[in-house]
C-alpha positions as CSV (number, residue, x, y, z in Angstrom):
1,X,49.2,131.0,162.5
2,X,47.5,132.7,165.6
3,X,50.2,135.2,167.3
4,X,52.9,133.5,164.9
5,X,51.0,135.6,162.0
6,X,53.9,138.4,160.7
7,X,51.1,140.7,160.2
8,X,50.2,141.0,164.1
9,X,50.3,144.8,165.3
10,X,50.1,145.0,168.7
11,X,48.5,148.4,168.0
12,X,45.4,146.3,166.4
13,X,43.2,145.7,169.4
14,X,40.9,143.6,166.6
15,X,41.2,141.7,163.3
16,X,37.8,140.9,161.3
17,X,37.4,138.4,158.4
18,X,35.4,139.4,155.8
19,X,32.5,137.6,157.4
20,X,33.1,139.2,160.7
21,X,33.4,142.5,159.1
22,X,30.3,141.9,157.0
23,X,28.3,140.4,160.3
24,X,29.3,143.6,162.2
25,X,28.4,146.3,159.4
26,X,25.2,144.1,158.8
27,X,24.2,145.1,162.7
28,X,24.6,148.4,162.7
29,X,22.3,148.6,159.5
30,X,24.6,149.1,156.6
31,X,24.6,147.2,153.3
32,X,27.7,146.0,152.3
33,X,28.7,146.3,148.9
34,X,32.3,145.1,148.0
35,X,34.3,143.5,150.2
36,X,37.3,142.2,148.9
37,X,41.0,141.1,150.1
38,X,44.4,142.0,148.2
39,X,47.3,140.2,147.4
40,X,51.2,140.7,148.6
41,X,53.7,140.1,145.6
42,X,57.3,140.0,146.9
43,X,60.0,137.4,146.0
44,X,60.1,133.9,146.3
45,X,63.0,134.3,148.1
46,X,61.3,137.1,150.9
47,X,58.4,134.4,151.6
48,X,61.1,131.5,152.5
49,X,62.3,133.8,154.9
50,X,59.0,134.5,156.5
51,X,58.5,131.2,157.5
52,X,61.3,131.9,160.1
53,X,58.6,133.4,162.1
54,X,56.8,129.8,162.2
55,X,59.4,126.7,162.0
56,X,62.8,127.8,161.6
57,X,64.0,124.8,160.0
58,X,61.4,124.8,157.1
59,X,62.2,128.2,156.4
60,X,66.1,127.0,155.9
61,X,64.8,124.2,153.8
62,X,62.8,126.4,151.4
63,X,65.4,129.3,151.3
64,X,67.8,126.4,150.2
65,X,65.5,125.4,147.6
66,X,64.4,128.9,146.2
67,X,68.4,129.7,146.1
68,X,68.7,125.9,144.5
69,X,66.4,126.2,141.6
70,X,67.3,130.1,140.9
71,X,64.1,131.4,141.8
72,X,65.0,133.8,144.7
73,X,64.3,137.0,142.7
74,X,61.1,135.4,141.5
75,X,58.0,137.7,142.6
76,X,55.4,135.3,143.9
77,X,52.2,136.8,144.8
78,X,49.7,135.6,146.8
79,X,46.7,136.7,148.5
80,X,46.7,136.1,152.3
81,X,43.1,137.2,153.0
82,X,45.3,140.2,155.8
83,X,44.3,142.8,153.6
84,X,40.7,144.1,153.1
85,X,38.4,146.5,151.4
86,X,35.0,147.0,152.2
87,X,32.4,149.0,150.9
88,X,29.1,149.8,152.6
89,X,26.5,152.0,153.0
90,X,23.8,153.2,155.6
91,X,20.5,150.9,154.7
């Protein structure tokens, strides 16, 4: 989603990946030994809405469904790959 993401901090001056992370720890000569992302769980209804911040109308069509089919309350969780653990020590 580029500078559409809803996780953009303008206080972030950088994002990694975990392969960018473990590139960059790699480099400066530390093992990595977990690195792992997280998932979000919020509603079904709270993740149609997010898509406001990308196409306005596809986020009315999918908050129309959610509310449709009863599912608005629904937790939904997915993982996003925006949140990171990582684990490493000096080689």
């Amino acid at each position: 989603f580029r500078s559409h993401w809803w996780g953009i901090n303008p206080l972030h001056l950088t994002y990694f990946s975990k392969k960018t992370m473990r590139r960059l720890l790699e480099t400066k000569g530390f093992e990595v030994l977990v690195a792992r992302s997280y998932s979000r769980s919020f509603t079904m209804g709270y993740w149609a809405s997010r898509l406001e911040h990308f196409h306005p109308l596809c986020a009315r069509l999918a908050s129309a469904v959610v509310r449709l089919l009863g599912l608005w309350e629904k937790p939904l969780r997915l993982n996003l790959g925006d949140m990171m653990e990582v684990v490493a020590r000096k080689k």
